[in-house]
N, C-alpha and C positions, 0 to 999 in steps of 0.2 A: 837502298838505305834511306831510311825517314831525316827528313831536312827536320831540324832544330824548328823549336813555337815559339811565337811571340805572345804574350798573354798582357792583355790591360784592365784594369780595374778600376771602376767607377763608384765613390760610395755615396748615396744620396740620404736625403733626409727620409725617407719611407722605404727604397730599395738598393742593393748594392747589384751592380752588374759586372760578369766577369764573362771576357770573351778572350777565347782560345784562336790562334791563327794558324795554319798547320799546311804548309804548300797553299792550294790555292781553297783550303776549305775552312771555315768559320764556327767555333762550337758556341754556345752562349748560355749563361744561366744566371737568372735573374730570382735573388733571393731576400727575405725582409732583412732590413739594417738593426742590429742589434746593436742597442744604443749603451747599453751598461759596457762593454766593447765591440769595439765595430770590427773587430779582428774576426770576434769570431763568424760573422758573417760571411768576411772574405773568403776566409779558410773552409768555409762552406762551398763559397761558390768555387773556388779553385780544386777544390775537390770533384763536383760534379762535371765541371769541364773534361780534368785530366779525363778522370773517369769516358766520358761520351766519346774523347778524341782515342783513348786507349795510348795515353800516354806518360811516361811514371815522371816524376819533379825534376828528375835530372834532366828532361831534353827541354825543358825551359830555357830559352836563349837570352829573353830580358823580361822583366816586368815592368809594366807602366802604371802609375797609379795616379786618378785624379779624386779631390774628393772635398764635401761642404763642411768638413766639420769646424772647420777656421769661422767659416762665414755663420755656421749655427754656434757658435759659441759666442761669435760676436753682437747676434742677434737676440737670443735667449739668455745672454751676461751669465755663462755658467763657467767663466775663463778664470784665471788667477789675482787671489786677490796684488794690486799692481797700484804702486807708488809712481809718480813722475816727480825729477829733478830738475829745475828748470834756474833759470840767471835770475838773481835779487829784481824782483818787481813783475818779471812775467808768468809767476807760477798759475794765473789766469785767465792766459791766454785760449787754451783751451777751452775755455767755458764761455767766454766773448766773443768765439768765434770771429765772424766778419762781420759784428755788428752791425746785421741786415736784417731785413723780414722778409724772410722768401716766400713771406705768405701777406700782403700789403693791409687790408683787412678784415683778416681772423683777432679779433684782442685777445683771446685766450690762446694765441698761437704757442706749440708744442713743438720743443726742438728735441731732440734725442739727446740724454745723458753723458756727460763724460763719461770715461771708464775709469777715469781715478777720479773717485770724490775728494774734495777741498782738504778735508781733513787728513790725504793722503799725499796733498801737491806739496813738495818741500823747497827749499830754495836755499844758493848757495852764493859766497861773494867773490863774483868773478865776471871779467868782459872784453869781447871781442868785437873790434868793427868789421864793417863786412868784405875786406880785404885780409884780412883773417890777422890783422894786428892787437895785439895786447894791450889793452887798456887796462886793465886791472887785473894782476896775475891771481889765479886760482887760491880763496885763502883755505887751505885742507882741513885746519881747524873747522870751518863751517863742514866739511863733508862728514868729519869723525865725530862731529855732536851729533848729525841726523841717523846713526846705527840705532842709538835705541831705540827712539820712534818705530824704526823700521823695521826692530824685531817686536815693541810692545803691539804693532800694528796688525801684527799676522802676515805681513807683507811676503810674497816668493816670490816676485817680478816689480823690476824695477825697468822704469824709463829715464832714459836721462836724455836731453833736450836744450842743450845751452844756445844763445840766442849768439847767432854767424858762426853756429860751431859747423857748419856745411863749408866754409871758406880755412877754416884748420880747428882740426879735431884734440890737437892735445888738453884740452881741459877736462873734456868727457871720457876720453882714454885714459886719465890720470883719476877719474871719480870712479871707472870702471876697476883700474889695480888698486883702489883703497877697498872700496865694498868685497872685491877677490877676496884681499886678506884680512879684514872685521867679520865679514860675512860669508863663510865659504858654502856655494852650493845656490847662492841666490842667484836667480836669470837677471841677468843685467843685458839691455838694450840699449844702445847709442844712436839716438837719431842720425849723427852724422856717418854712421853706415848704415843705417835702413833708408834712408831717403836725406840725401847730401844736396838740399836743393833747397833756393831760398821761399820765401812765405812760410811765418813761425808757423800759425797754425795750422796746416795742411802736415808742415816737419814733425810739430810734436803727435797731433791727433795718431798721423803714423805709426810714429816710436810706440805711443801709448799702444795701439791695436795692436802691432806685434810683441809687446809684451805680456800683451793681455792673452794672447792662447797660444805663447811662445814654450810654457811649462804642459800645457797640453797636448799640442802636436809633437812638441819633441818626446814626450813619452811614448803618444801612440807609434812616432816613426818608427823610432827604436823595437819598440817591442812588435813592431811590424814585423819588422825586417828578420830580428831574431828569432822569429816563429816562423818562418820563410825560410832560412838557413837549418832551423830543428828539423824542417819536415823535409830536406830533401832538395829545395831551390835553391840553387849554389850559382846564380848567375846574377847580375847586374839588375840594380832596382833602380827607378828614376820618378821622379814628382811634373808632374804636368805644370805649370805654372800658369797661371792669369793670362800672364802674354799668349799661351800659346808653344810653349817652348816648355823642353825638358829640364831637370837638374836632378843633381845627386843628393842621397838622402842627407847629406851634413851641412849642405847648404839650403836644403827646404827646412831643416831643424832650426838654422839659424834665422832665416827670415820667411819664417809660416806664412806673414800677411800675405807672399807672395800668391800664396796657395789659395786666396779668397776663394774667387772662380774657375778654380781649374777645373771642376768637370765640365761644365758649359763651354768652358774652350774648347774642350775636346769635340764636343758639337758644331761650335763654328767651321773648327777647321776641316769635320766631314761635309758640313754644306758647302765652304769654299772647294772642295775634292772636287763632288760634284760637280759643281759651278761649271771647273774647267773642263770637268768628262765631257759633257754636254755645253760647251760654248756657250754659257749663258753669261750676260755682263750683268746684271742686277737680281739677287734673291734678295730673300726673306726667310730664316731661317726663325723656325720655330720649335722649339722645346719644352714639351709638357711633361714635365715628372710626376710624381706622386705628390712632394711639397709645394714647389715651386715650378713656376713657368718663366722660360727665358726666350728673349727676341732679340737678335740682330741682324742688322742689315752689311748684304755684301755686294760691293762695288766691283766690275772689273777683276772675280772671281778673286778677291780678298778682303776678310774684313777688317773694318775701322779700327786703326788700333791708337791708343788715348796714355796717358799719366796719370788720370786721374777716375777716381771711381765712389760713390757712396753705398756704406751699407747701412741699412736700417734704417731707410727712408721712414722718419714719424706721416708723411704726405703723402701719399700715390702719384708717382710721377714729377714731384715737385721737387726740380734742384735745388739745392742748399739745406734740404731738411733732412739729412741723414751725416753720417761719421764718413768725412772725406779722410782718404788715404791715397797715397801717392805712388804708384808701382804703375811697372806698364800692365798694361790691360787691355782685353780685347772688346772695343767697344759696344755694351749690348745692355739692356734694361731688365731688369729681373723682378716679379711681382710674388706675391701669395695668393696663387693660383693652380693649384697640382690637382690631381685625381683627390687627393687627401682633403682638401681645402673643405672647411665645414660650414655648413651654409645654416642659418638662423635667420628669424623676422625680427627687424628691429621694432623700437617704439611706434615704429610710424606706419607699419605693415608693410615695410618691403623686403625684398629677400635680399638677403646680402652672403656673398659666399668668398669667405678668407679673408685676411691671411693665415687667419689660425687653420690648425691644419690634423689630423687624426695623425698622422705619422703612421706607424707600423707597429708601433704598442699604443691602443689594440688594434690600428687602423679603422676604415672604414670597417662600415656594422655589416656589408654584403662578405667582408675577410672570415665570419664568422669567430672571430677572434674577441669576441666580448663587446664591441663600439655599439655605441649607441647611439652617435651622432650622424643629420645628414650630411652625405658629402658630395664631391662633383660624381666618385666612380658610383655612389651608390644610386644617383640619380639617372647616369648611365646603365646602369644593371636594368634598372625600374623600366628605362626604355625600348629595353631588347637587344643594348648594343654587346652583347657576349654573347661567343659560345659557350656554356657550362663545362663541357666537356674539353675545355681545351683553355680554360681560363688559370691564368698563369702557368702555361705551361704544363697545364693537369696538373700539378703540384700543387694549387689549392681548390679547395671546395668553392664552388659561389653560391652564395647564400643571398638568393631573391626576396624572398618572404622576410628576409632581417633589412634588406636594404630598402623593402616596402613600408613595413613599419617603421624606420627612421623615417624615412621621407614623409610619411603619416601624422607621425607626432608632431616633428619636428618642424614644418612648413603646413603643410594641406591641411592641419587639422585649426590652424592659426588662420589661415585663410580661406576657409570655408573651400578647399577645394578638391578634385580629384585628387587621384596620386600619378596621374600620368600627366595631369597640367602642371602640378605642381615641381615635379622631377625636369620637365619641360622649363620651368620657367628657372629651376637654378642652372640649367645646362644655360642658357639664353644669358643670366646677369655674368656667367662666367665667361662665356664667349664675348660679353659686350667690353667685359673688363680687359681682356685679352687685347681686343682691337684696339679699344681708346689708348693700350696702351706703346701700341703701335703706330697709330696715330699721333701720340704726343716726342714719343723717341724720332720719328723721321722729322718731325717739325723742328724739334729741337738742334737737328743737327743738317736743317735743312736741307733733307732728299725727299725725293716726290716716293710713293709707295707704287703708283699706277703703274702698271706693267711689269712688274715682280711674279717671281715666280716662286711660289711659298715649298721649303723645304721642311717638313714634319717629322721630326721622329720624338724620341723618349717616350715611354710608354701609355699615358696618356692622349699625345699630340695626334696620333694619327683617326682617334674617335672625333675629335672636335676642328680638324684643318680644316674640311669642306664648309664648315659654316663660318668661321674666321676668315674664310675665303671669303665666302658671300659679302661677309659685311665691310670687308674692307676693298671689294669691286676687281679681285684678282681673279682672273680665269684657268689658272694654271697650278695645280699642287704634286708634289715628288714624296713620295711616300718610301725613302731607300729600303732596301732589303736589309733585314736584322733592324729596324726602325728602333723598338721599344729597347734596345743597347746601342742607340747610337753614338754617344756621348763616349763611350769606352770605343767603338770600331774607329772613332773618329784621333783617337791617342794614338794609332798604330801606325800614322799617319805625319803625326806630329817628329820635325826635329829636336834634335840638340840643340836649345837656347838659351842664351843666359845677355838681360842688357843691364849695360853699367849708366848711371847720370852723374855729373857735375855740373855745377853752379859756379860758373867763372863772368861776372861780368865785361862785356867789351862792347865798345861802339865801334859800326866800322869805319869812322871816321877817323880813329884812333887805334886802326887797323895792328896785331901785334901775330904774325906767324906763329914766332917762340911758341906763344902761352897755348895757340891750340895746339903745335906739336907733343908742347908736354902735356898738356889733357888728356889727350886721344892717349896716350902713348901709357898713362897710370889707367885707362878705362881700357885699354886693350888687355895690360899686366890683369888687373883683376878678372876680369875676361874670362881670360884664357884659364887662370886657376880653376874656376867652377866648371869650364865648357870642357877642358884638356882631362879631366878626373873622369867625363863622363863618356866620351868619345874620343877616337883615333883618327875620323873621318876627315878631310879636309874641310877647310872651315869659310865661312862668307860672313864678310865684315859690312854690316850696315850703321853710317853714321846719320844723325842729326841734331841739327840745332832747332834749337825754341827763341825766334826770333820774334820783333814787335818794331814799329816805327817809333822814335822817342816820343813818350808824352802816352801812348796808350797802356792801358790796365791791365791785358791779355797777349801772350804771346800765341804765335801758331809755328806750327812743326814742321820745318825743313828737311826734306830729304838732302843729303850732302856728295855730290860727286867725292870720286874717289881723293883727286887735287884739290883742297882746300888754302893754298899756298898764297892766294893772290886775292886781296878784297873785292876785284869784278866775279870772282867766281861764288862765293859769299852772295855779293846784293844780287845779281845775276837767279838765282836757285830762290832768293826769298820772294822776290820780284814773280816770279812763276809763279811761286803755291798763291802767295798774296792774292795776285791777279785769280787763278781757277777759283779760291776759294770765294771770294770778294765780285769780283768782275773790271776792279782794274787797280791802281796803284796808286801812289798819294806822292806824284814828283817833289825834287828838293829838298825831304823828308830826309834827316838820319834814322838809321837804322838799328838796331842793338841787340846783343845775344844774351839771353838771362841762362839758358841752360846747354850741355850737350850731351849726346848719350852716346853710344857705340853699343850695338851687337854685334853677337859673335855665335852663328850658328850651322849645325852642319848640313848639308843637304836633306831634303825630304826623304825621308826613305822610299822603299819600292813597295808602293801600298796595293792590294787586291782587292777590289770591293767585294765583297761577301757573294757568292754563288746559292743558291737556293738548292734546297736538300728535296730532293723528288720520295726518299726514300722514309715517307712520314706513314704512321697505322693508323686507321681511322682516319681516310679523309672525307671531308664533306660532299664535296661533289655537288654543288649544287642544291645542298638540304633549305628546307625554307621554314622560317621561323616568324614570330611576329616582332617588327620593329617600329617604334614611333617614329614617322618623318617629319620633320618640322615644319620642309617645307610644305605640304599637304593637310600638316595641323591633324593626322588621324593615324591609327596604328595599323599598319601596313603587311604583308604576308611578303617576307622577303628572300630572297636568294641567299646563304651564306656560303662561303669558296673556304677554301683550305687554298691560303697562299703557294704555300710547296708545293702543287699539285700544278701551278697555271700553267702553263707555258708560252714565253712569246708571244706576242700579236693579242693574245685574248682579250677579248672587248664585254668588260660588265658595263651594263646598265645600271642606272640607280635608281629606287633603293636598294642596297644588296650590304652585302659584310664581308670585308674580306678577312679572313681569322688565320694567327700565325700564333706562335708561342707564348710571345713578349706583349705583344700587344694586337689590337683589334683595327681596321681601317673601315670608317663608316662612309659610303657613297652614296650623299646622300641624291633625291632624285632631280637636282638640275646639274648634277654631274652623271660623268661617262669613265670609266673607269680604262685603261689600258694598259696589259703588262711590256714593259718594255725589256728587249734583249739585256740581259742580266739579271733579270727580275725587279726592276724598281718597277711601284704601282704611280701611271701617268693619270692624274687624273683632270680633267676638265671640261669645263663649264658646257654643259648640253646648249646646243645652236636652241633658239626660240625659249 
């Protein structure tokens, strides 16, 4: 009897990937994201899976699904048009951010947009201190004047945002049952349940983003999920979350923002897999899609996990120049850097490549799909780094001679150059972009890169790892098996998560048990609601506090023993992290808790890494083709393998190619290629 599939699903901004689990074997199919609905792309791919695995809807046991489209609505402002409610005097706050310059001197510095413009920020007579007392009760007359506005306005998503409504929510919960009954049908958001934590603009910026592609996602959930039950999937569907952790469709409906980064999480958490397969304490997990490229670093085989995140960096690299929101997060840097990313000469003749991006309509010009523009994959086609016969999976044509002529036009013909220098030289600004910005995330968060061990996968990443290697002095790259779907292999992976925060001020000199018992205790209650709808599993409870010495500006993150009962166990725990993070302690100093969170998630599940399929037609065998090496600067006569075909031990030299479905692994020649028991490709840095 066939054991029950776990199927997860990835949808990116250029490609949707859908990977079937089936005992101990893997099916995968990677298909263009159909952006008018990105359903139906799923249902494409869920299609060709069942299909390859020979299995009908009914033995689906769960679905998992991660995916960009929160973060591309955010980005491209294609969300609902969205008011924000805010307390008499602050409906500004959001546009005054932290009244800083995250750029010192740029004068024409460029901050990213609210998503409610001025003309949309309303305000109401009412006030709360931040012990959550009444200062001036809610006057409703103000709430039932601002209905017509918010119908003459086009308005379908509201935020509402009152200033210490994190310390008590009835003023926002009573603006949310008037709009209910003036306005029925309108998405209404409460910052003091999307993000219950104090700093106004961090709270509102929140509310605002989850409002803003709250009518969006909730539509696509829905009609996800309903297309999922028409066809036959009668089993449990769950959302990937930011953090890293699952949830059920009704609570990814209600706060999408969660879903910024959830397919990239799914990435982390297969490079942390790894990490622990292989005893490694320090990666570098690298992720190259089609849009976007994602980097995070993993410590002690887990990655960094954060509160805080921006999307829509106006800056590269630069904190504070993007739309902060406040959700747990797994911490990693994300640029406009994919296969897709379109490269052009500016004014000054240099090549610049992204963040704008071909996407999948019509994609890169090598898609044959109409592009005209050049981009990273078509400067890779130009190079030799495909096999035709095996690109995308045989499912598409590759089209050389269209990815030539963009490259032609588009660069070489501006720069008086070849088309193999020229394809050269945007492979090189991309890679450079790649590192510096690897270079700028480790610094930032103060870890050394040296002696990482760089993990590659999504579809892209495994053409361009070995020279991201080179230049950021790593001798080591893991290329997993099913790479070009690892974002999805890496969700099958992922638990039942769900964390709760509150905003309870306390000093621990003024030490009060009560107030964290009852904390924990309403962050366990809601908890458990989202976590208990989606699992039966026993459950593991992770608490912490966001502690600060008084007088400083930033808190840092406590992990919390299980007793929290006694204020030595409190200074005790902050005193640790203080010290690892810092290198020692600031004696005499009181202490103080701005926030605390609790999770609540279920065991990992019993993950298989992916087994390699011997049973492939057409395999290469060693065929040789011509590929550009960078290193050698000349075009070279190379080996290309059929990954399914290696077996074990086998030792390439570089330059060679090794060619699988999803994606392509370029070795280049200061690398040595070796397949390792399971099939991951080992690759590193050739001795001399």
């Amino acid at each position: 009897m066939q054991s029950n599939c776990r199927i997860a699903v990835d949808v990116g901004g250029t490609f949707t990937d859908v990977v079937l689990e089936s005992g101990d074997r893997h099916f995968a199919a990677k298909v263009l994201t159909t952006y008018a609905d990105p359903v139906e792309a799923v249902m494409e791919g869920l299609e060709q899976v069942m299909s390859l695995a020979g299995r009908p809807p009914g033995d689906a046991e769960i679905i998992l699904h991660g995916t960009t489209l929160a973060t591309n609505a955010l980005i491209q402002r294609t969300g609902a048009v969205t008011a924000l409610i805010a307390t008499d005097g602050h409906r500004d706050a959001v546009e005054m951010a932290y009244e800083n310059r995250f750029e010192q001197y740029d004068i024409d510095i460029d901050r990213p947009q609210p998503l409610t413009p001025r003309k949309l920020r309303f305000v109401v007579t009412e006030r709360m201190n931040a012990r959550g007392e009444v200062l001036v009760p809610l006057d409703e007359s103000s709430v039932e004047a601002l209905v017509p506005a918010l119908v003459h306005g086009g308005v379908t998503s509201v935020a509402v945002g009152l200033l210490h409504a994190y310390a008590n929510p009835v003023h926002e919960q009573r603006i949310a049952e008037i709009l209910g009954e003036r306005v029925p049908g309108m998405s209404v958001t409460l910052a003091s349940e999307v993000c219950p934590e104090i700093r106004e603009f961090e709270r509102l910026s929140t509310a605002c983003a989850n409002a803003y592609v709250k009518p969006l996602m909730s539509g696509y959930l829905h009609r996800f999920a309903s297309e999922l039950e028409a066809r036959g999937f009668n089993c449990p569907f769950l959302l990937m979350t930011s953090g890293g952790g699952l949830t059920d469709v009704a609570t990814a409906a209600r706060f999408p923002i969660r879903l910024v980064e959830s397919g990239p999480a799914g990435g982390a958490i297969l490079a942390s897999r790894i990490a622990a397969e292989r005893n490694l304490d320090r990666v570098f997990s690298f992720d190259m899609g089609g849009t976007t490229a994602k980097i995070c670093l993993i410590d002690d085989r887990a990655p960094q996990l954060s509160r805080a995140f921006e999307v829509d960096r106006s800056y590269r690299f630069k904190k504070g120049s993007g739309l902060p929101v406040r959700i747990p997060v797994i911490e990693m840097v994300e640029i406009g850097a994919g296969g897709g990313s379109i490269a052009l000469v500016d004014r000054l003749g240099r090549i610049r490549v992204g963040p704008e991006s071909a996407g999948s309509e019509p994609g890169p010009a090598c898609y044959g799909r109409g592009g005209r523009n050049a981009t990273v994959t078509d400067a890779d086609a130009v190079m030799g780094r495909f096999e035709e016969r095996r690109f995308g999976g045989g499912a598409m044509t590759l089209d050389v001679p269209a990815a030539r002529a963009a490259v032609d036009e588009r660069v070489a013909s501006m720069l008086d150059m070849d088309s193999m220098t020229a394809a050269f030289g945007i492979g090189e600004v991309v890679d450079e972009n790649m590192a510096a910005a690897a270079r700028s995330h480790a610094a930032e968060w103060g870890k050394p890169l040296a002696e990482r061990v760089l993990v590659a996968y999504g579809g892209a990443a495994p053409q361009h790892a070995a020279q991201i290697a080179s230049k950021l002095g790593l001798d080591e790259v893991i290329v997993p098996v099913s790479a070009g779907v690892g974002s999805a292999i890496g969700m099958l992976a992922a638990p039942v998560a769900y964390e709760v925060v509150r905003s309870r001020y306390m000093r621990l000199s003024e030490f009060d048990a009560a107030v964290i018992e009852d904390v924990n205790a309403d962050m366990r209650a809601e908890a458990q609601d989202v976590v208990g709808s989606a699992t039966s599993e026993p459950l593991v409870e992770t608490r912490r506090a966001y502690m600060r010495y008084v007088g400083q500006g930033y808190e840092i993150a406590v992990t919390l023993p299980e007793a929290t009962n006694r204020v030595e166990i409190l200074r005790d725990a902050f005193e640790a992290a203080y010290r690892q993070l810092y290198g020692r302690i600031i004696p005499g100093l009181d202490v103080e808790v701005m926030s605390w969170t609790l999770a609540l998630a279920s065991g990992a599940p019993a993950f298989r890494f992916p087994g390699t399929d011997k049973d492939v037609e057409d395999a290469l065998v060693s065929q040789q083709g011509p590929m550009y090496d960078p290193v050698r600067n000349a075009v070279v006569t190379a080996p290309r393998f059929t990954r399914e075909t290696l077996s074990p031990g086998t030792v390439i030299d570089g330059p060679a190619l090794i060619v699988e479905a999803q994606t392509t692994t370029v070795v280049t020649s200061t690398f040595t290629a070796t397949i390792a028991p399971g099939g991951d490709i080992i690759m590193k840095r050739a001795e001399g």
